[in-house]
KEKOLNU-512909 format. One record per residue: y, x, z of N, C-alpha, C in turn; residue in one letter. Coordinates in steps of 0.001 Angstrom, whole numbers, padded with zeros to 6 digits, always signed. Example, Ala and Ser with C-alpha at 12.3 -4.5 7.8 and 13.67 -1.06 7.14 Angstrom:
<atoms>
-005690+013190+007800-004500+012300+007800-003300+013200+007800A-002250+012850+007080-001060+013670+007140+000030+012900+007870S
</atoms>
This chain:
<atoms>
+010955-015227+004445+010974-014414+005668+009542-014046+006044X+009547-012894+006200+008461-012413+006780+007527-012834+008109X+006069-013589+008119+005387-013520+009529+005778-012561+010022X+006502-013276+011694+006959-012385+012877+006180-012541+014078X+005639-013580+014654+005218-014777+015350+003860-013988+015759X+003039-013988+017300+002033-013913+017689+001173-014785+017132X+001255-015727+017158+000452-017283+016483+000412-016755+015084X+001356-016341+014153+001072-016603+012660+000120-015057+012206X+000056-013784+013157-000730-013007+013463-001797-013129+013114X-002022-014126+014642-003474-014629+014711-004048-015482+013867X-003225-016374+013243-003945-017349+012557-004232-016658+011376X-003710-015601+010797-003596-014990+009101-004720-014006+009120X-005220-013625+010324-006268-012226+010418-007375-012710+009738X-008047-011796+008591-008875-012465+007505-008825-012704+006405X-007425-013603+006050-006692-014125+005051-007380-014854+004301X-008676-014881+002993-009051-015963+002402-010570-015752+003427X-010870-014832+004179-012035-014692+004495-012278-016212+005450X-013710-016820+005826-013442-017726+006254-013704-016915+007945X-013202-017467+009152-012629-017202+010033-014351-016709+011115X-014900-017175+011220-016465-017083+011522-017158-015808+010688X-016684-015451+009233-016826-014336+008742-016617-012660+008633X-015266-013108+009493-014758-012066+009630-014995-010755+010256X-015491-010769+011192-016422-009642+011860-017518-009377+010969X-018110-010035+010376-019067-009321+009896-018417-008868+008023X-017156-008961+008065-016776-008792+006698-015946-007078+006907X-015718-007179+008654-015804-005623+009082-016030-004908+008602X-017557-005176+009344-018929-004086+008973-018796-004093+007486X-018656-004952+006849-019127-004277+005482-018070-003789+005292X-016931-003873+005468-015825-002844+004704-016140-001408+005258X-016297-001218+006193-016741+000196+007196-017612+000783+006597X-018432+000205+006204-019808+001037+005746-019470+001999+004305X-018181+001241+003522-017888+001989+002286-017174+003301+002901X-016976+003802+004023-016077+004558+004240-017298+006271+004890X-016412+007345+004666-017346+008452+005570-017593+008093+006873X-016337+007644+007690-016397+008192+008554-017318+007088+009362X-018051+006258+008442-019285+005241+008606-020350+005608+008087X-020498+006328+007793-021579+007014+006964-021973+006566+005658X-020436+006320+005052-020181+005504+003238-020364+006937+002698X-020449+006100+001129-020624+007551+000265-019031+006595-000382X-018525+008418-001193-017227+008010-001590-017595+007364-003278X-018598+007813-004098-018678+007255-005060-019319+005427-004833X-019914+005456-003440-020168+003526-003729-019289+002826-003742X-017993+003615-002777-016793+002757-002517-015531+002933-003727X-016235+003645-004453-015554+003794-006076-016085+002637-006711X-017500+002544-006736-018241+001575-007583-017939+000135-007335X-017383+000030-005863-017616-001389-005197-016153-001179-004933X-014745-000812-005597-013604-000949-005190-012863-001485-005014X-013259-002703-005609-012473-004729-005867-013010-005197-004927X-014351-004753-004288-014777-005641-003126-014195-005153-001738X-014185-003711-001822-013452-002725-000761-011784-002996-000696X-011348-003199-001382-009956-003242-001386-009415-004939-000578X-010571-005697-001602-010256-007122-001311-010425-007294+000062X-011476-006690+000579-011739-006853+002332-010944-006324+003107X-010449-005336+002917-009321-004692+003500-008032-005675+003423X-007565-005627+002288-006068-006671+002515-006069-007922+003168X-007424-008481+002897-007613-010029+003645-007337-009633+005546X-008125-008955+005577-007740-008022+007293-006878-007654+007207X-006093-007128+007009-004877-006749+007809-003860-007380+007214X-003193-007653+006171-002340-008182+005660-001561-008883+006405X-001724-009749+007450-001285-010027+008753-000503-009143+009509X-001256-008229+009964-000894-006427+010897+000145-006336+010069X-000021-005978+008798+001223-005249+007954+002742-005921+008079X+002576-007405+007734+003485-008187+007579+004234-008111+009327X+003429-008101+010270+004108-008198+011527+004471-007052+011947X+003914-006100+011505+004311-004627+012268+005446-004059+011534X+004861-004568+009936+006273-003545+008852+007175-004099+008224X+006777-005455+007698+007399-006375+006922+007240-006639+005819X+008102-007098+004972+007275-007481+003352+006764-006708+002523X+007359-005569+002806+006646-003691+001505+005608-003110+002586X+004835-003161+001850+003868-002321+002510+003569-000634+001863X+004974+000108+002275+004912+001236+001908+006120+002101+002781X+005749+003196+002230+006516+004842+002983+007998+004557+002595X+008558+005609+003165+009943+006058+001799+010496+006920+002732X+011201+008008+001945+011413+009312+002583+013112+008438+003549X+013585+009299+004569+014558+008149+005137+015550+009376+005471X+016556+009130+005700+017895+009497+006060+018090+009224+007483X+019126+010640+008323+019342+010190+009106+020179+008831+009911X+020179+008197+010638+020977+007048+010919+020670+005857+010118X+019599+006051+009576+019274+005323+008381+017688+004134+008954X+018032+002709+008892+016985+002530+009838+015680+002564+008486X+013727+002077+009338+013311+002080+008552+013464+001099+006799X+013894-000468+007678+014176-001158+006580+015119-000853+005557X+016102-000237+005451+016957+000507+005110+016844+001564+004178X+015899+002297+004454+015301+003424+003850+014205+003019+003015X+012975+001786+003183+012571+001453+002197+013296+000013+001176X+014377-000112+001545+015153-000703+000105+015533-000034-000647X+016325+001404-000425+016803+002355-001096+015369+002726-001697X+014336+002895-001021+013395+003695-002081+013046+002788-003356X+012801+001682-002488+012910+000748-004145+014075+000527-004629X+015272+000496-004658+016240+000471-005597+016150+001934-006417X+015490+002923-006196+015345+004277-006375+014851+003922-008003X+014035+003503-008053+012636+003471-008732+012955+002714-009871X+013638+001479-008967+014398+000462-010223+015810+001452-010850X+016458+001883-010922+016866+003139-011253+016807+003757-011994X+015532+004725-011821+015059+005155-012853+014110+004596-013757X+013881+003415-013648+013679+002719-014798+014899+002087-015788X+015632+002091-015225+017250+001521-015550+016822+000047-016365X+016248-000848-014866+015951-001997-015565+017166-002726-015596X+017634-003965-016608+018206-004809-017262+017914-006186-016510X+018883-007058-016571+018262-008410-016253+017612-008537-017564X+016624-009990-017335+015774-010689-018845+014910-009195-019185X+014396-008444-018907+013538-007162-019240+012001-007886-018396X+011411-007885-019347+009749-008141-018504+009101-006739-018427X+009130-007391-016472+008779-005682-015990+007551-006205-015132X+006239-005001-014721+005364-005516-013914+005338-004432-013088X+005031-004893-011504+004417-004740-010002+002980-004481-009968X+002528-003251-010481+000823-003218-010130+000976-002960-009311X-000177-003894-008741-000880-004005-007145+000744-004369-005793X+000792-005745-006487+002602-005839-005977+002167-006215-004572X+001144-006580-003569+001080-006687-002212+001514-008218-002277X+002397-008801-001297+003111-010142-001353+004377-009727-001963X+004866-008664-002673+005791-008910-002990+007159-008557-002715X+007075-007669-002329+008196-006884-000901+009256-006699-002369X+008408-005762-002405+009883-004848-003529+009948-005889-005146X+008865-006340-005571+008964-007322-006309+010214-008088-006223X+011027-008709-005202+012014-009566-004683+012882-008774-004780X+012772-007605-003792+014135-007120-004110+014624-006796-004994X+013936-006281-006240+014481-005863-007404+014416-006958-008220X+014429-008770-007782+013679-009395-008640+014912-009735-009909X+014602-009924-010766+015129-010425-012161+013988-011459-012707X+013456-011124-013771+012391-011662-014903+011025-010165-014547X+010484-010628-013343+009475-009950-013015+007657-010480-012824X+006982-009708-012925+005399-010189-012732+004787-009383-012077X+004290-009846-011034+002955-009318-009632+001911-009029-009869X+001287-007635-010238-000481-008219-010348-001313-007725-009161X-002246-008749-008559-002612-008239-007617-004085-009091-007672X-005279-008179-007012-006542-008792-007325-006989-009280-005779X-006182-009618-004973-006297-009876-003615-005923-011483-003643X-006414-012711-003482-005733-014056-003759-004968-014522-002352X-005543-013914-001008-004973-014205-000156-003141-013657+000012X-002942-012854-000707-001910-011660-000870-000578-012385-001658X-001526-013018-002526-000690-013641-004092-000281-015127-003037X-000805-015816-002604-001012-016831-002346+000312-016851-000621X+000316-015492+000079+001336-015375+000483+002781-015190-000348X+002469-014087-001590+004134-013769-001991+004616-015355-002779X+003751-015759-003157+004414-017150-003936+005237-018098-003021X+004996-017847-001151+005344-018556-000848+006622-018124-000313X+006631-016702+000113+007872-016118+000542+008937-016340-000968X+008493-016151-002301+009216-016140-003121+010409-017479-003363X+009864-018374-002867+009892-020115-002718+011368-019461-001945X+010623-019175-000485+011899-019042+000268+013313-018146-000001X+012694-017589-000866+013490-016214-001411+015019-016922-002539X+014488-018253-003235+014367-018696-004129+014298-017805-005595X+012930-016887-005716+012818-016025-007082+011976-016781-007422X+010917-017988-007274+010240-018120-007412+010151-018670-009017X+011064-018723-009980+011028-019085-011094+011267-017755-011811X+011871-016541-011412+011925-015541-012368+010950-014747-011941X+009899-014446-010738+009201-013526-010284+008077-014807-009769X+006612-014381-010794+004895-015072-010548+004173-013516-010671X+003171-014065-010213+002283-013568-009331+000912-013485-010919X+000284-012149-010492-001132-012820-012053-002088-012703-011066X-003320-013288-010906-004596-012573-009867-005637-011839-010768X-005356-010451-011180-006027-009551-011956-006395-008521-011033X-007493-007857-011727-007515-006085-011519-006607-005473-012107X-005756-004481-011657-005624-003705-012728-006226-002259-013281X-007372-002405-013125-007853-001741-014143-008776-002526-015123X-008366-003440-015411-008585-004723-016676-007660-005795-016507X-006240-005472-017076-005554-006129-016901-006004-007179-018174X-005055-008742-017460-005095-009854-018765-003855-009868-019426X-003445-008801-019785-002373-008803-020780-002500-008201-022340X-001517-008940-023243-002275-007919-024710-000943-006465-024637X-001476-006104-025376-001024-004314-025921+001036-004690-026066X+001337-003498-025531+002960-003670-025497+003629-004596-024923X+003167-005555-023822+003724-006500-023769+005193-006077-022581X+005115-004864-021387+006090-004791-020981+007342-004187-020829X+008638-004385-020671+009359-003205-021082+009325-002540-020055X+008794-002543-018689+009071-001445-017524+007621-001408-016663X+006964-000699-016314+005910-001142-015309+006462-000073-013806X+005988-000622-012999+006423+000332-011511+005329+000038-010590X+004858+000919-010054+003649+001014-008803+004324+001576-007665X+003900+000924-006394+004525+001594-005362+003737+001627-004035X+002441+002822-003802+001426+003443-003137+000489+002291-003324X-000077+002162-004949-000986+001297-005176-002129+001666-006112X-001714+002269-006752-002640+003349-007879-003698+003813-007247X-003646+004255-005851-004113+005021-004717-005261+004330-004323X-005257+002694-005076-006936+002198-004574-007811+002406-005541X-006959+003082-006889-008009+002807-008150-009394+003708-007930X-010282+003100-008438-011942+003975-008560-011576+005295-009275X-010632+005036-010592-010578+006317-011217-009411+006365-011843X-008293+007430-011813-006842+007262-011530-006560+007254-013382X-007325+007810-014026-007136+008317-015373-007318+006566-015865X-008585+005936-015894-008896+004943-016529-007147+003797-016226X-007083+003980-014953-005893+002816-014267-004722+003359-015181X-004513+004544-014945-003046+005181-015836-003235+004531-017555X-004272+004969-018289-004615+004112-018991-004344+002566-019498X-004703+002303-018648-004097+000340-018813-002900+000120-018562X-002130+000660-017908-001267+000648-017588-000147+000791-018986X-000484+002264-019661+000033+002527-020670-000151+001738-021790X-001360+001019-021708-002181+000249-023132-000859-001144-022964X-000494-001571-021897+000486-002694-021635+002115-002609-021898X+002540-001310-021650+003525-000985-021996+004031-000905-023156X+005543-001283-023496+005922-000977-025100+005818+000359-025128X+005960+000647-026352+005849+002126-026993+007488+002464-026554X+007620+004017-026051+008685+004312-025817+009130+003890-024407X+008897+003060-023320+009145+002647-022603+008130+003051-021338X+008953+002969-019930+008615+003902-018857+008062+003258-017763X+007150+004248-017066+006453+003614-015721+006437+004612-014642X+007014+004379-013630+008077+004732-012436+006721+004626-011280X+006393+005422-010741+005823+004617-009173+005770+006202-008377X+005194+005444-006796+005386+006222-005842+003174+006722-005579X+003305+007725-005739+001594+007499-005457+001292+008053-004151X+000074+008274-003253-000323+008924-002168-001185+010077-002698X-000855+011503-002000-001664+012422-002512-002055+013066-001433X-003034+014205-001949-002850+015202-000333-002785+016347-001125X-002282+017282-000535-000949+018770-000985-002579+019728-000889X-001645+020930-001789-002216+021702-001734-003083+022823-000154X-002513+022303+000602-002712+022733+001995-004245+022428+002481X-004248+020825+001778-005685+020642+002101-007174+021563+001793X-007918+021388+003156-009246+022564+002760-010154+021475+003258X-011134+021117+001929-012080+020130+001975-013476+020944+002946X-013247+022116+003243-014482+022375+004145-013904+022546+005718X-012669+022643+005814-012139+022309+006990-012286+020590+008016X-013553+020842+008740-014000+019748+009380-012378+018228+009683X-011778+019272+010770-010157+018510+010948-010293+017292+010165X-009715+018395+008837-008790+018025+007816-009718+016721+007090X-010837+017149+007076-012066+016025+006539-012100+014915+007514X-012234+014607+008517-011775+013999+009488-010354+012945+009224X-009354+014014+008973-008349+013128+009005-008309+012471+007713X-008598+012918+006360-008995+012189+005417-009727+010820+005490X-011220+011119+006154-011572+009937+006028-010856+008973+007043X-010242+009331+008027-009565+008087+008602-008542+007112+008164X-007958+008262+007014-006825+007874+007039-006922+007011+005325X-008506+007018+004859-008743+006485+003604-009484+004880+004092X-010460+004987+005582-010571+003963+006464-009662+002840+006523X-008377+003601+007079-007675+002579+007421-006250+002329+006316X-006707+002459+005554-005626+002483+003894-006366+001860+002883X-007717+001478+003087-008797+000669+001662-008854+001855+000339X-008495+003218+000854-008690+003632-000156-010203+004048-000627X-010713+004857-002115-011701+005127-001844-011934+006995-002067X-010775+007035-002113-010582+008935-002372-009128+008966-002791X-008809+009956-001635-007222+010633-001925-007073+011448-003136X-006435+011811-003738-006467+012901-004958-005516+013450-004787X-005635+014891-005736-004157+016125-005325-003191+015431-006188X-002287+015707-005920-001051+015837-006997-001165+016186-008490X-001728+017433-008703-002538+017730-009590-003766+017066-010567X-004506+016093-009866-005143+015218-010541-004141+013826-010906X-003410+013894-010450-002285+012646-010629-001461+012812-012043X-001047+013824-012168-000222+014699-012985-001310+014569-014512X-002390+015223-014609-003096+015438-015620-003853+014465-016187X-004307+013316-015250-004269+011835-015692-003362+011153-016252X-001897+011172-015769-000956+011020-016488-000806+011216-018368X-000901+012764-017934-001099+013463-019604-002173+012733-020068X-002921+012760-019739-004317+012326-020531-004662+011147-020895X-003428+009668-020177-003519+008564-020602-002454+008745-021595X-001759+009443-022292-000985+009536-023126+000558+009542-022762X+000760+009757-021575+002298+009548-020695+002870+010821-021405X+004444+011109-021150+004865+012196-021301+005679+012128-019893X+005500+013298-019018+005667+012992-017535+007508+013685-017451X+008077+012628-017168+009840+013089-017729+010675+013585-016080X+009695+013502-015090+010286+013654-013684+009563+013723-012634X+009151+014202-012049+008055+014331-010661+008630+015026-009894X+008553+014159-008435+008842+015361-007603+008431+014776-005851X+008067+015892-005167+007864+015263-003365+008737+015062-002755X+009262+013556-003037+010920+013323-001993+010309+013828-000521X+009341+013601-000200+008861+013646+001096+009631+015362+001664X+009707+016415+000537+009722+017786+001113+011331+017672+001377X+012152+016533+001015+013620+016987+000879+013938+016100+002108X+013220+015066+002296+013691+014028+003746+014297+014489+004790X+015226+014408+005077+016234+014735+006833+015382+014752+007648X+014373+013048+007487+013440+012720+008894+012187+012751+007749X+010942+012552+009020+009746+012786+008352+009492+011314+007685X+008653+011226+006852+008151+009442+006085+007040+009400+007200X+006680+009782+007844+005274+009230+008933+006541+009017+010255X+007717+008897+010552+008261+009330+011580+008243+007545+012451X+008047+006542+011225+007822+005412+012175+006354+004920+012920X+005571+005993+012352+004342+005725+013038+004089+006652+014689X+005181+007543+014857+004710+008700+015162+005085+008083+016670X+004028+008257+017428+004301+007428+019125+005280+008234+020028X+005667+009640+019561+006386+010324+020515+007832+010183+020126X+008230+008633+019375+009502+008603+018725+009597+007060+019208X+010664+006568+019999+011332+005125+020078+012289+004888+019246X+012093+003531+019141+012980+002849+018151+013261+001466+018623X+014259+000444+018674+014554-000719+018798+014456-001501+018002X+014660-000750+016291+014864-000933+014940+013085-001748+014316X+012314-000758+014858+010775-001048+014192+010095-000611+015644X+010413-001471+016518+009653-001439+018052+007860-001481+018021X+007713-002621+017058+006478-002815+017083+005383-001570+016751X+006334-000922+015860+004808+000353+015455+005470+001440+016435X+005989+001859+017392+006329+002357+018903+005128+002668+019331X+004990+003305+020718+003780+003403+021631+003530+002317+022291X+005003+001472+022870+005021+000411+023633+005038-000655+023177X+004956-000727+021541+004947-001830+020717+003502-001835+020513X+002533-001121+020302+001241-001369+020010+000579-001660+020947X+001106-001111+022349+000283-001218+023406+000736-002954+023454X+001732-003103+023046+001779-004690+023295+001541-005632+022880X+000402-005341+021328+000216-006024+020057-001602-005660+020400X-001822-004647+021149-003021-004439+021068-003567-005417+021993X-002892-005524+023261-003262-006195+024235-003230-007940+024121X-001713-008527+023396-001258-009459+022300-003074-009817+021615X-003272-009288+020748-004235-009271+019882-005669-009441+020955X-006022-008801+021779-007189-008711+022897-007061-010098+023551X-006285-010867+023496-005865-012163+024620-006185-013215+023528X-005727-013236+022571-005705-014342+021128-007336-014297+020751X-007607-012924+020952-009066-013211+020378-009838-013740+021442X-009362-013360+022849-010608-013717+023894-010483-015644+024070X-009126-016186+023632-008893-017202+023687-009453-018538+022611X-010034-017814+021610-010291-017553+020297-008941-018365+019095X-008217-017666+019629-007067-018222+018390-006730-016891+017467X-007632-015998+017928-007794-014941+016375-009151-014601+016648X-009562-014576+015110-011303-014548+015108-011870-013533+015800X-013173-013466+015707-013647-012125+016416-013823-011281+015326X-013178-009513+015918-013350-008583+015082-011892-008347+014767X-010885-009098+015514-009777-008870+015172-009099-007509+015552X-009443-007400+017094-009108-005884+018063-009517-004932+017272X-010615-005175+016370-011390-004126+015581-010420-003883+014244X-009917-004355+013460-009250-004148+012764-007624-003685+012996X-007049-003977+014222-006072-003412+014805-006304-001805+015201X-007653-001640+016085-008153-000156+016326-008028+000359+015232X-008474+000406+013667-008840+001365+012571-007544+001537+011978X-007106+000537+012035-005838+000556+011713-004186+001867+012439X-004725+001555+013962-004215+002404+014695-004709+003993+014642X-006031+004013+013992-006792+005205+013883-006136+006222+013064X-005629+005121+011850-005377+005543+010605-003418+005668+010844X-003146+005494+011797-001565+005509+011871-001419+007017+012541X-002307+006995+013772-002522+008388+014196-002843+009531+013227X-003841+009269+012096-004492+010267+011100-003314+010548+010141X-002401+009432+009767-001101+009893+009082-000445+010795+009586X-000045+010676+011021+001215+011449+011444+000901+013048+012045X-000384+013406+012156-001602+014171+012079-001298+015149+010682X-001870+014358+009570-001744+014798+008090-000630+014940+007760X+000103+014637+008356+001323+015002+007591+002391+016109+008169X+002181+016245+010080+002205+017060+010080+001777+019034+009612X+000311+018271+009420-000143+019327+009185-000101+019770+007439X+001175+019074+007057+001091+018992+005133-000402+019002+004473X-001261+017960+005053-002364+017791+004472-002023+016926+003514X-001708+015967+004068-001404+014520+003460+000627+014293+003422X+000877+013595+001923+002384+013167+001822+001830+012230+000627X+002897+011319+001025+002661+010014+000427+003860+009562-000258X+004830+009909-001040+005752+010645-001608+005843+010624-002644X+005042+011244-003654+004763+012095-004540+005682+010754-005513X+006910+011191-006435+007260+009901-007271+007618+010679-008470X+007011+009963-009524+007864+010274-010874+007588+009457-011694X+008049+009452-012891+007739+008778-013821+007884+009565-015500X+007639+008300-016504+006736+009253-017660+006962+007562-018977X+006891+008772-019932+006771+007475-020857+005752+007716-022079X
</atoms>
């Protein structure tokens, strides 16, 4: 079961960081970003350290605000959010048309959300230890914990040899790599020959105009508060694909066919009972929640600060996506 709890909030903000560190493990994540006055190639260069600082911070936020997946999925009406992201992962598993006993891998599996649900004879890779060190334990409770472990790798140097899996699936994780071609790459170098890799990536649409201040704006916020270190088109997604040797058998923007919007649980001018917490009146009550824990000090300092960028970046979604800058969507797969 997922941290629900004010207390388990507070105590998790950080995650392996040590608790006295944390504010100043902020600043350094900030500084990789524009809208800190980062350059986008350092936070390419330094992307294991950028990524790692990011999940240790919030990973907490995520788990209490969203729950075990830390991802989109296009949704149906009447359809709540949890609801709509099981179907997206049963989607995926699907079109992989996985098998029980099939060794399949989770790049960049988070704690593990969709890992579980689809679990059979599965493997996690994730280069975050605070992350791994949560899904092993939800898995316990889950009881998968003997068919679904955890590896603590990069993946873009994975520790696996050549062919070893029959399915791989990513789901809005590709999206931290330094360079999407090299990651597609390994990915493929792991896979059997003949056999397919399914995921959901984050892009921004053709709509986007990189000299349009806005739109630059909402980019970097929304790469701020996501650990990414550069959004890419669709188009660069696609031709990386080709170029790691994929043959791309299906692509398409569920996001353009959705009833409701995929930003529609962030979006404050929408109530819900279902996912209260990411509401207007749910943040205002997590923000303030969060402002009391820290002044008390039972969440470190720098915590409000990572809730703000975070909130920055919830606003910059529903922003981008109105404005079809940004869709986070984009799914196909390729063998």
């Amino acid at each position: 079961m997922s941290r629900s709890g004010a207390l388990d909030l507070a105590s998790s903000v950080g995650g392996k960081i040590e608790k006295k560190e944390v504010l100043s493990a902020i600043h350094k994540y900030e500084k990789y970003h524009v809208c800190h006055g980062g350059d986008r190639e350092e936070s390419k260069a330094n992307y294991s350290d950028m990524v790692n600082k990011y999940y240790d911070l919030v990973t907490s936020f995520y788990e209490y605000g969203w729950g075990e997946s830390f991802h989109f999925a296009s949704r149906w009406k009447g359809e709540s959010l949890r609801e709509s992201i099981k179907r997206h992962e049963h989607f995926i598993a699907s079109q992989l048309g996985l098998k029980y006993g099939q060794k399949v891998l989770d790049v960049g599996c988070g704690i593990g959300g969709p890992l579980r649900e689809i679990a059979r004879f599965r493997h996690g890779l994730n280069n975050n230890e605070y992350q791994i060190t949560r899904g092993k334990a939800l898995n316990r409770l889950a009881g998968v914990d003997k068919t679904c472990n955890f590896v603590l790798a990069d993946f873009m140097k994975m520790p696996f040899s050549n062919d070893t899996f029959d399915a791989v699936f990513a789901i809005e994780a590709t999206c931290h790599a330094p360079d999407v071609l090299d990651c597609y790459k390994e990915i493929y170098r792991v896979l059997k020959p003949g056999q397919c890799f399914a995921f959901y990536e984050w892009c921004i649409t053709d709509c986007f105009d990189p000299t349009n201040p806005i739109q630059q704006r909402i980019k970097g916020e929304v790469e701020l508060g996501n650990g990414l270190p550069d959004i890419r088109s669709v188009q660069q997604c696609l031709e990386a694909l080709k170029l790691a040797g994929f043959e791309v058998l299906w692509e398409k923007d569920v996001a353009a066919d959705s009833p409701l919007p995929w930003y529609l649980p962030l979006d404050t001018s929408q109530f819900s009972l279902t996912n209260f917490r990411t509401t207007a009146f749910g943040r205002f009550a997590t923000r303030n929640m969060v402002k009391a824990l820290e002044f008390v000090g039972l969440a470190p300092k720098g915590s409000q600060r990572v809730q703000a960028f975070l909130e920055k970046a919830a606003e910059a979604l529903v922003e981008g996506g109105r404005f079809h800058v940004c869709k986070y969507l984009r799914s196909g797969y390729g063998k």
